[in-house]
N, C-alpha and C positions, 0 to 999 in steps of 0.2 A: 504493500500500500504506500507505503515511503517511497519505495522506486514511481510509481505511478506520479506521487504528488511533486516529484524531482524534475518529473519529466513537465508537468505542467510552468514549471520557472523555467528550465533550459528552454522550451518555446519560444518565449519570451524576449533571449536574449537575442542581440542584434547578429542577424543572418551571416556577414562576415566575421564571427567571433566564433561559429562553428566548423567543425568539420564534415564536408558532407557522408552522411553514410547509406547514397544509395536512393534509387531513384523513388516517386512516387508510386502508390501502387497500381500496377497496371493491368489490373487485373478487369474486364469488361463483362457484362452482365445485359440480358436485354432489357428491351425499355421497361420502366417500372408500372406494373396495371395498378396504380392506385386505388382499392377498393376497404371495406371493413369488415371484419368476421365479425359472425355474429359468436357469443359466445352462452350457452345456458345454463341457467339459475346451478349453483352447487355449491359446493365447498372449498374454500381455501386454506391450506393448512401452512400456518406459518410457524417458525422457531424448533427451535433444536429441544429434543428432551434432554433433559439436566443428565441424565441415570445413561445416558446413551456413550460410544466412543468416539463421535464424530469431536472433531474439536471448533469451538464458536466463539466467538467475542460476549460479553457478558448479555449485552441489547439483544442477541440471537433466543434469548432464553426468554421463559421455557414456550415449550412447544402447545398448541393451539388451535381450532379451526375456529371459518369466519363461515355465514353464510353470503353466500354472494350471490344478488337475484342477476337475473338475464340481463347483457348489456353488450356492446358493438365494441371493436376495438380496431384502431391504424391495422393492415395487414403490415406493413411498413414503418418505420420510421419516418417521422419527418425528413422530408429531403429539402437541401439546398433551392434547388426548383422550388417546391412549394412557397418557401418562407420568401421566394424571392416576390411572391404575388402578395402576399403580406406588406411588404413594405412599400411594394408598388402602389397598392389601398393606403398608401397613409397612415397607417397603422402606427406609427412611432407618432404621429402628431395626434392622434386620436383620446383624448383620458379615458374615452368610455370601455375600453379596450384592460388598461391596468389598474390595480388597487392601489391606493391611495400612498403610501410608502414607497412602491411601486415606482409608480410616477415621479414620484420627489426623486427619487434615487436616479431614476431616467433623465430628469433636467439637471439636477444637481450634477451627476457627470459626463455631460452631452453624450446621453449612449443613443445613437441613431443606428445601427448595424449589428449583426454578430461582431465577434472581439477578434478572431481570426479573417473576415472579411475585409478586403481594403479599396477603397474605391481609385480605378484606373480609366478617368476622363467616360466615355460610356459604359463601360465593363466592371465588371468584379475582379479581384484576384483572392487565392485562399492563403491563407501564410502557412505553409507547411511548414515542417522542423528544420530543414535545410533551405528549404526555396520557398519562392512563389510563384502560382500558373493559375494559369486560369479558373474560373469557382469551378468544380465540377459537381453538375448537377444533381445529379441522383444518387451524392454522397446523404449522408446523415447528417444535419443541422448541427451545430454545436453552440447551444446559448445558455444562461442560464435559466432559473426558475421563473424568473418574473416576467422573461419576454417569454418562458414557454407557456405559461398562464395566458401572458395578453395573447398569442397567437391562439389558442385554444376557444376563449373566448371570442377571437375575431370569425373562428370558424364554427359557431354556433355548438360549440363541444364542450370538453373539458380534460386536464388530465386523469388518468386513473388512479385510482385509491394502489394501495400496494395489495391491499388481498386481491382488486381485480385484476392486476399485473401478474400478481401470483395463480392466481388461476389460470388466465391464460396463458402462461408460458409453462406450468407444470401441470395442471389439471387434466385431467380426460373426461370424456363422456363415458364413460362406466362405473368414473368416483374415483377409480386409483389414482394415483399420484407419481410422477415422474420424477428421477434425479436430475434428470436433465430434459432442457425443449425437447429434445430428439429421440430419449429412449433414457436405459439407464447404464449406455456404454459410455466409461468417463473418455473424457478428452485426450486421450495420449497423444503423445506427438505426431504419430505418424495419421491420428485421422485428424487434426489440427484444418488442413485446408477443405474437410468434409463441411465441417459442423458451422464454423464463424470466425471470425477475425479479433484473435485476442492472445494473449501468454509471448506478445513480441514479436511478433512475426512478421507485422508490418509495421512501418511508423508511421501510417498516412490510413484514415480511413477506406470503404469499399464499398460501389453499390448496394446500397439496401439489401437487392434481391440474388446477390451473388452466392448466398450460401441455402438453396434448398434442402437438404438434405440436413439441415439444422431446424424447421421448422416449428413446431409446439403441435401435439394432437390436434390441435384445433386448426392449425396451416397458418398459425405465426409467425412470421421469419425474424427471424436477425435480434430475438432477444437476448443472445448471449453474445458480448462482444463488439466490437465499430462504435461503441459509446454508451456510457450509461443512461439509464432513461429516468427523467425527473417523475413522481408522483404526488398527489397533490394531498398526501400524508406525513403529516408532522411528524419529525422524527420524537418518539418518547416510549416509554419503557413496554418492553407487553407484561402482562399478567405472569407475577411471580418472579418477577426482576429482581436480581440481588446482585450491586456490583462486586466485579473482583477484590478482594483482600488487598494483591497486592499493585493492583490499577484501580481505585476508587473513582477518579475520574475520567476513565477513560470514554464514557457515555455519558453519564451524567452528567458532566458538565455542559454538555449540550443538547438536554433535554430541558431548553429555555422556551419553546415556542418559535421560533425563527430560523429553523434549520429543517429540511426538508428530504423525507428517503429517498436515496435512488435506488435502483435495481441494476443486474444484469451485467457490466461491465465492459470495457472498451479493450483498443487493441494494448496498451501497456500492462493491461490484468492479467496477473498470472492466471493459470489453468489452476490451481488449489486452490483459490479463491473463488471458483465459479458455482460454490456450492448453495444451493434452493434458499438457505437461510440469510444467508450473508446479507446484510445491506450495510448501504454507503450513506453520508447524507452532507449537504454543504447547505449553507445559508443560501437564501433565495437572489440575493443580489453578487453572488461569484460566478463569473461569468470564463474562467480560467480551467474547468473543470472540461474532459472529454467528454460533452453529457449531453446527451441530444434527448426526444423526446416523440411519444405518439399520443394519439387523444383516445379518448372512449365517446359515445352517447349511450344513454339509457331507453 
């Protein structure tokens, strides 16, 4: 997780003060069919049982089910494409769009664009880790929570709760429950380019729809890996929280209200990490995070 948040400062730094390692990913995918699964009513099971051998951060504890009625979800990720129709509506000059904090925080530090987006006279550019090329579309958004909100919003939706994230990327329709989107084959290295784009394999995002074969029962792609996905779930304790003895605040301190779960994981996430319970969570105004996002409706 250190490695991950490391890599989000070297980003950062000025393009000739790296060295490059290596082209973007070039890996091509066909066009994206933007559509929503519908997903039905069941259960989410969230959190690790305490008595169990898997190993979890204290916030993973203990283990849980939610009920979850019937609801639609992105087949996809937000893509660069889409969010570019966003901004083309106005959407940055719009308040009806963000909450109230939100907004202050938007003018307060003239945020008009994603944070890796950069404007080149008509065009866009993306700022990769070594360069910059052209936005390429039908990657995965990277913003934070408050422009994932306003765009959620802008599109008559919303983001998903984390149990409905959780359903739909582990869930079945027979009730069981998955270790993974795909099945319950872990990630070894050698199916690495089967499943999703994650555990360092790339340093650049990847079409949405480039990893079939990683989908969720339901025929959800790309929830593990190419970016973490915001939910519109406070990060705070589940039922039977006890922090660690020798980490008392390793959660807790950030069960203030203003910190938000992510799920799922991008390409700097290791593969031991990609486990059902794991979440991530950053405050809504950090915009520095790998962490794109999809909407639901009910």
């Amino acid at each position: 997780m250190h490695v991950e948040t490391l890599a989000y400062m070297l980003h950062q730094l000025p393009l000739d003060r790296k060295v490059p390692q290596g082209n973007l990913s070039s890996l091509v995918a066909l066009p994206v069919d933007h559509q929503m699964i519908s997903i039905p009513a069941g259960t989410a099971t969230l959190g690790l049982r305490r008595e169990g051998e898997t190993f979890g951060w204290d916030n993973e504890y203990e283990t849980h089910a939610k009920s979850v009625p019937a609801f639609e979800i992105d087949k996809y990720e937000v893509t660069n494409r889409q969010y570019l129709d966003f901004i083309a509506a106005g959407a940055y000059e719009t308040r009806a769009f963000w909450r109230k904090d939100d907004w202050n925080w938007k003018v307060a530090q003239a945020v008009s664009h994603p944070l890796l987006w950069k404007r080149d006279g008509e065009r866009w550019l993306w700022r990769g880790m070594f360069d910059e090329v052209p936005l390429t579309l039908d990657w995965p958004v990277y913003v934070s929570h408050a422009e994932a909100s306003a765009y959620a919003r802008w599109a008559g939706k919303s983001l998903p709760t984390e149990a409905q994230w959780q359903r739909a990327a582990y869930g079945t329709v027979d009730g069981s429950t998955r270790h993974y989107p795909w099945g319950n084959r872990a990630p070894h290295s050698e199916f690495h380019e089967k499943f999703g784009n994650f555990d360092f394999r790339r340093w650049d995002p990847t079409p949405v729809n480039t990893f079939p074969d990683g989908q969720s029962a339901f025929g959800v792609h790309d929830m593990l890996g190419n970016g973490w996905e915001w939910t519109s779930t406070v990060f705070a304790p589940f039922p039977g929280f006890k922090p660690f003895a020798f980490y008392k605040g390793y959660s807790a301190d950030f069960f203030d209200g203003k910190h938000f779960v992510m799920k799922g994981g991008s390409a700097r996430t290791a593969a031991c990490m990609l486990r059902p319970t794991f979440r991530n969570w950053f405050q809504a105004h950090y915009q520095y995070a790998y962490a794109g996002f999809r909407c639901v409706s009910r």
